[in-house]
N, C-alpha and C positions, 0 to 999 in steps of 0.2 A: 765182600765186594759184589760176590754176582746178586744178592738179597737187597742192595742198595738199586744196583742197575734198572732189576729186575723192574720195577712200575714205569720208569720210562721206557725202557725196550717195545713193552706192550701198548704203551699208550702211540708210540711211533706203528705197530705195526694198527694199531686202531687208523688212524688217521691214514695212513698208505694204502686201505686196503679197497676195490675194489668194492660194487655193489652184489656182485655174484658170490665174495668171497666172506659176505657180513656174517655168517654162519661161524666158520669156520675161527676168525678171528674174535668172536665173542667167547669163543670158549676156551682160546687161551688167554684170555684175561680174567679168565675167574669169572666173568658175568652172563649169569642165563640167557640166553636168547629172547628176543621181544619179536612177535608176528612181525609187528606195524613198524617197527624198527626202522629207519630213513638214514644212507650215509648223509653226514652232514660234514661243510665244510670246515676248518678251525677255526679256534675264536680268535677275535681280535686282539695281539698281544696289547695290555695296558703300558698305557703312556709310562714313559722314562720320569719320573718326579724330581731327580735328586741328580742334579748329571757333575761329577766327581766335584771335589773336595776343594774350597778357593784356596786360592794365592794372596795373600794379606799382604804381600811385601810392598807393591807399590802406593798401598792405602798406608803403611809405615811410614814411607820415606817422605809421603806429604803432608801429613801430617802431623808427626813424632815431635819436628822443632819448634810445635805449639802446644807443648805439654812441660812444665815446669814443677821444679821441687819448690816442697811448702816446707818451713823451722820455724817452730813457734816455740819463740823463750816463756816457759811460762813461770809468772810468780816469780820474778827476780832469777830465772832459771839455775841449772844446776849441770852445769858445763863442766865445774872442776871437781865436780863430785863423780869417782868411780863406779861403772854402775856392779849392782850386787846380784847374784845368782837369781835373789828371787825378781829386782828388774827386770834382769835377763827374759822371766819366766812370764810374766804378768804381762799381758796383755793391755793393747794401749786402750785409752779415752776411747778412739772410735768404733771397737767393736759396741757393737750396741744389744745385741742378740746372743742371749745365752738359752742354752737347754733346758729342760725341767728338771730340777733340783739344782741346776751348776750356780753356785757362789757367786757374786758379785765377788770381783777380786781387789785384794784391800792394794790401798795408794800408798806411795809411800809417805815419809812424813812431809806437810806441809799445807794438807787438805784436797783439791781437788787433783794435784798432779804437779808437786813441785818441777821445771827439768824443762825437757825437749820432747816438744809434739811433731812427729813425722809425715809429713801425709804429700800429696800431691796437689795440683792445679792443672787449670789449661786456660790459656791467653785469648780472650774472643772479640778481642779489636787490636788494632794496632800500635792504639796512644797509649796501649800496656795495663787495661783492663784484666785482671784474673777472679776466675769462678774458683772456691774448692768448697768444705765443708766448715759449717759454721763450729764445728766440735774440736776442729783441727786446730783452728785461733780462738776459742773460748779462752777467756782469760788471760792473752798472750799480753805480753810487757812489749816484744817487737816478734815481727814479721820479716823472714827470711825469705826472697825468693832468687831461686836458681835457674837460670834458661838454659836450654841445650848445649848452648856455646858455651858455656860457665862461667857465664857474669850473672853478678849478683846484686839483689838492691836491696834495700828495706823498703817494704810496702806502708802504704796506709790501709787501713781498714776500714773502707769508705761504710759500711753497714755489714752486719750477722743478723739473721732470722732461727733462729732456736726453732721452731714449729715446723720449719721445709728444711732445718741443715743446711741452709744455705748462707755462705758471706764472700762477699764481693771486695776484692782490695786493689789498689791501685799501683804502678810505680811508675818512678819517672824515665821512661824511654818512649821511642816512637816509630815506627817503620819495623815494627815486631810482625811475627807470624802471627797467625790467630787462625782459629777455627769457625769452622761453618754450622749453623745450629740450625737443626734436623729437626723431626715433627714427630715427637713420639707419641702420640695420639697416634698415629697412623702402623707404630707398631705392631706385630702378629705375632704370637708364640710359633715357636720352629725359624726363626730370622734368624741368621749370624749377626753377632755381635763383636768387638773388640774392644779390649782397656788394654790403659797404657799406665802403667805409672809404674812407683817405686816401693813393691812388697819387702821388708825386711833390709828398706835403706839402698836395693838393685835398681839402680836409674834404667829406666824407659826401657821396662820389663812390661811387655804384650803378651797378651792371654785372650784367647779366642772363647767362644760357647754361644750357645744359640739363647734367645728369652724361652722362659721357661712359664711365664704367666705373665700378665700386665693386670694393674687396677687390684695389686696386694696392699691390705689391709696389715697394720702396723701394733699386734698387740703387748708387743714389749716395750714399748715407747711411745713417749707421748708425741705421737705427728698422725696424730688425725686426718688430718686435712696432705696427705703427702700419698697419692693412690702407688704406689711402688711398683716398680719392672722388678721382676723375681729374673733373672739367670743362673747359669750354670756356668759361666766365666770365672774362672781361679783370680778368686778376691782375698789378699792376705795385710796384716799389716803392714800400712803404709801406700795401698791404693787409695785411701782413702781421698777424695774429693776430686779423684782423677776423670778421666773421660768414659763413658761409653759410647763407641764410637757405629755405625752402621755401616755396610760397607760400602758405600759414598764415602766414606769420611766425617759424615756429618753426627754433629754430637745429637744425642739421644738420651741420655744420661749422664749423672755424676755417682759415680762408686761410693756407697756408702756408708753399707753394713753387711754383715756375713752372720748366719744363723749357725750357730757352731757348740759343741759340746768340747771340745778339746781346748779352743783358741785358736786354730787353725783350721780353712780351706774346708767344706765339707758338701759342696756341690748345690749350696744355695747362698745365693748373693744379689743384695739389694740396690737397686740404682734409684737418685731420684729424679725422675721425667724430667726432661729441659724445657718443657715449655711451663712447666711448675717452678723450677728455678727463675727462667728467664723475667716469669710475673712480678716475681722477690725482683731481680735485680735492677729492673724499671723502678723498684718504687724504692729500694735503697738507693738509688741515685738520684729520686727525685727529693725523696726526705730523711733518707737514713735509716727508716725503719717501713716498717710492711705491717701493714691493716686487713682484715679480711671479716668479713661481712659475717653474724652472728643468726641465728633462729630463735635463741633463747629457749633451747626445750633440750630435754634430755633423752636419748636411743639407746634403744635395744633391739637384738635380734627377734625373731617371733620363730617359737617353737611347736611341733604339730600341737602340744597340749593347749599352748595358748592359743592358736588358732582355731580348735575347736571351740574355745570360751568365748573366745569372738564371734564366731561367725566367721570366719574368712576362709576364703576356695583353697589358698593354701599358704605356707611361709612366704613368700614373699613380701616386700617391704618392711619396713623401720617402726616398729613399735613406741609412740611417746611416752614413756614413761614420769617426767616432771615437765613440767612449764613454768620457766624464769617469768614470775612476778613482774610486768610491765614491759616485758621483752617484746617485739616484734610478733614471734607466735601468739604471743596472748593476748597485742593487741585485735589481732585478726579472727580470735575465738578458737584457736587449738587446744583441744582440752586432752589430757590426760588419756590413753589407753585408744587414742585416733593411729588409724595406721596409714603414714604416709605411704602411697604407694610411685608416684612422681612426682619431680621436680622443674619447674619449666617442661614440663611436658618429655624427659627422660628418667625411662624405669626407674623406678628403686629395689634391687635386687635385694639389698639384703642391709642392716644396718650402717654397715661401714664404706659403704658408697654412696652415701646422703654429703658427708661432712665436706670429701673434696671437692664438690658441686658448688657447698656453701660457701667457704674458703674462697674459691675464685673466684668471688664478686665483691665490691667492697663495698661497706657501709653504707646503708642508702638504697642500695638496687632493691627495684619492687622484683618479686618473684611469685610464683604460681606453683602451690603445694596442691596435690590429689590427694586425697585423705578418703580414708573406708571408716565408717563411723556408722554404728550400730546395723552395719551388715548392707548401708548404702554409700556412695562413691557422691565426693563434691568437689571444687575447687574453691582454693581461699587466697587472697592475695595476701603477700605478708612482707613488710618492706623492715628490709636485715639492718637489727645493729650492727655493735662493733666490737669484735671478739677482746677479750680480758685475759692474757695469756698469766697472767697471774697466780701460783700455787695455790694448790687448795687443802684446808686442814687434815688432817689424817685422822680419822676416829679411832674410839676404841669403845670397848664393848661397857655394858652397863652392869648393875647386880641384880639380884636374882628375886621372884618376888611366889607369894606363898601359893596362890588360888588362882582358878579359869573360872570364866563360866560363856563359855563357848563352845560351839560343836565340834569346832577344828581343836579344841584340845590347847591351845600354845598360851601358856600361862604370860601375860603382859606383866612388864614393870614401867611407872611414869618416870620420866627423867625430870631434871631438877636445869631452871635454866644454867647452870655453869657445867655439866651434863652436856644442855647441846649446843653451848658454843664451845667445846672441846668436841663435838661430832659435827659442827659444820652448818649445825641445824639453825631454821628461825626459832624465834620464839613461840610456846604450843604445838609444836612440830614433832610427831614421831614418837611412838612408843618399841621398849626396849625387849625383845622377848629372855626372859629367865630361864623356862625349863619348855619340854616338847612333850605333851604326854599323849597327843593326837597321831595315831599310828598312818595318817596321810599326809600330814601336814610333816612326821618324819622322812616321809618316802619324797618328798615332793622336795627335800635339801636344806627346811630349814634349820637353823643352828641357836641354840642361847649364845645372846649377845650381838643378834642380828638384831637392827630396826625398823619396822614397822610403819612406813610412813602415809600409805593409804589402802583402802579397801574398794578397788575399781576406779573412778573416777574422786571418789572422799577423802579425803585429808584425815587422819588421826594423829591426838595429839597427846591420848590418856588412855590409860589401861581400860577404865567403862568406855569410852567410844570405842575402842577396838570391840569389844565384846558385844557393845549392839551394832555395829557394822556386820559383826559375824551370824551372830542371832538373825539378825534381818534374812540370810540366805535363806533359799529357800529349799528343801531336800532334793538333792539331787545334782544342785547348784555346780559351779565350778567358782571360789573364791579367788580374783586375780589380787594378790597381795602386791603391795610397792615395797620393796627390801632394800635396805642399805647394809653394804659390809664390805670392810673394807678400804673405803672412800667411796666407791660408786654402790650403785645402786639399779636395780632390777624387777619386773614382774615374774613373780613367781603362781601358777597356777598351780591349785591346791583343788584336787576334787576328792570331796568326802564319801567314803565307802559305807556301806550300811553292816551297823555291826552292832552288837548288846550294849554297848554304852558310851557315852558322847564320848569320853577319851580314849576310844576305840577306833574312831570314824579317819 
């Protein structure tokens, strides 16, 4: 105890002590004497930051009876069917976030989820409009909703958007509670938050936690265009499509997904911004479904090696990697390996904050791309199609072929058109690498059975084009290769080493 005390004791007789006595008091504090030495007064204690811990109760009791349960029968449902241990075990539909390595977990029989989808809602008018998640009534046969008071209706399903997770349903009553919708733009990491809904089938089960990021990028699933509020509010099954609330009351989000290795709660959980939602549900009530404005070009992030290849001061911005063929971007002259660096005149950090930008506008809207292009900055107008939410082919790899004659070593094979319309490709599109015997072009990630689709801003589309695209470098060069694997596709910079023989380099 006295070894604890000890440094404040001294630091009070510092501060107490007298001008005549500076001597005396420096030396028991351990610190040598200074000539010029000056008593000074103490410092200004720092401001209070944090002043004790809220009270949620009365943001509860006003809010609570505008949060409803969601049941979605789905696929002729399975109400009279028992459920089985491994039910029990398996994790519903809306987790959407699994760990590195963890299993998709298998369905039961029937295909996407024979049974009962669990999740929540919240009411945001009074003629009995309700928000949840579009994953919660995917495939529902009917729509179950429950109000605080425990009446019940069947909804309609006025519109679902698959891309934002959002669907919007209706029932028939009026003079409902509803909630207030908040500005989550205006969001700031360290905010208190609150959700309400129903984990594990526990009605209007509240769980506090602050944002823990805003403007999250979504790589386990396809929502692009969805900038995510990351918290640390205990999200489990069955909040699903419920509110996040601020502590106003006002919605700020809709509970989505949980980033989890178990299946359960692990201190990160996904909301999707309400003014993202709110966009979806204008335009499912105006026409039942939701459009969102297109670039036609393909992103990637830019890494220090690619940025030395370019030219560029540093990572920042969105690297083009493809240009859709007649698209908007290519009307406007965006070529391949341009790096956007803004959008309407806001930054571009980093790849995955291009698409929510684009998303928000629809069809039509001219917009103003900043683009860094051979080491100078321009602006291009570029007036956005209309996104194609439509799947895309899954490739797979090609066979193997005998000879290089390149510096980089990566033995090419041509593919055969039914080759690349099993890879997704056009026609002339894309050579398939075979073997790797370029000891940079190893270092640098690539694989046999990646494809090959350009060499900088060049298209290849046959094993000799690739090898005089390569040929052509010049020593010393950095080769920005275009790669597909996968399904997507990437620049991968390849800079050749100087060594005794070309499949060395």
């Amino acid at each position: 105890m006295r070894a604890a005390l000890r440094p404040v004791f001294r630091n009070a007789l510092l501060v107490a002590a007298t001008a005549t006595a500076t001597t005396a008091v420096l030396v028991a504090t351990d610190v040598m004497p200074n000539a010029n030495a000056q008593t000074t007064a103490p410092a200004t204690p720092a401001p209070q930051m944090v002043s004790g811990l809220p009270d949620f109760t009365n943001l509860v009791d006003q809010v609570g009876p505008a949060v409803v349960n969601v049941e979605a029968d789905i696929n002729g449902g399975a109400k009279d069917q028992p459920a089985t241990d491994d039910d029990e075990d398996m994790p519903e539909f809306f987790r959407r976030f699994f760990g590195p390595g963890m299993p998709m977990p298998q369905m039961p029989p029937g295909g996407r989820g024979q049974g009962v989808s669990m999740g929540t809602g919240f009411l945001i008018s009074p003629d009995g409009y309700v928000l949840t998640n579009h994953h919660v009534v995917d495939g529902a046969d009917e729509v179950k909703v429950r109000l605080s008071d425990r009446r019940e209706f069947t909804a309609k399903v006025v519109g679902s958007d698959e891309q934002s997770d959002v669907a919007l349903l209706k029932i028939a009553a009026t003079n409902l509670p509803s909630l207030r919708i908040g500005d989550s733009r205006a969001l700031r990491p360290g905010q208190w938050v609150v959700a309400i809904g129903s984990p594990f089938g526990l009605d209007h089960s509240v769980t506090a936690g602050i944002v823990s990021a805003v403007g999250r990028s979504n790589p386990y699933a396809n929502q692009q265009y969805v900038p995510f509020i990351q918290t640390d509010v205990a999200i489990n099954r069955g909040n699903s499509g419920g509110p996040l609330l601020d502590t106003r009351g006002q919605v700020v989000g809709i509970n989505s997904q949980i980033f989890s290795n178990s299946g359960g709660y692990m201190g990160v959980s996904f909301a999707i911004p309400i003014d993202v939602a709110m966009n979806a549900v204008d335009q499912l009530k105006r026409s039942g479904r939701v459009s969102r404005g297109l670039l036609g070009i393909g992103l990637e992030g830019i890494d220090n090696d690619q940025a030395r290849a370019l030219g560029l001061p540093d990572t920042r911005g969105a690297l083009v990697r493809e240009v859709q063929p007649g698209g908007g971007a290519a009307k406007a002259g965006v070529q391949r390996l341009d790096v956007i660096r803004a959008f309407n005149g806001t930054p571009i950090e980093d790849a995955s904050s291009l698409p929510p930008l684009v998303g928000a506008l629809p069809p039509g809207a001219k917009t103003t791309l900043t683009i860094m292009r051979d080491g100078k900055s321009r602006d291009v107008t570029v007036v956005l199609g209309e996104l194609d939410a439509g799947p895309r082919t899954i490739p797979t790899s090609a066979t193997p072929a005998p000879t290089h004659d390149n510096p980089l070593g990566i033995v090419g094979e041509d593919l055969d058109q039914a080759q690349r319309r099993q890879l997704g490709l056009d026609a002339g599109e894309g050579v398939a690498i075979a073997r790797i015997e370029g000891l940079a072009a190893r270092r640098a990630g690539l694989q046999p059975g990646d494809v090959i689709l350009a060499v900088g801003r060049n298209s290849v589309g046959t094993r000799a084009a690739l090898d005089r695209e390569l040929r052509a470098l010049k020593a010393g060069d950095t080769a920005m290769l275009l790669v597909q694997r996968g399904g997507s596709s990437r620049y991968v910079a390849v800079t050749p080493r100087p060594a005794s023989t070309p499949s060395e380099q």
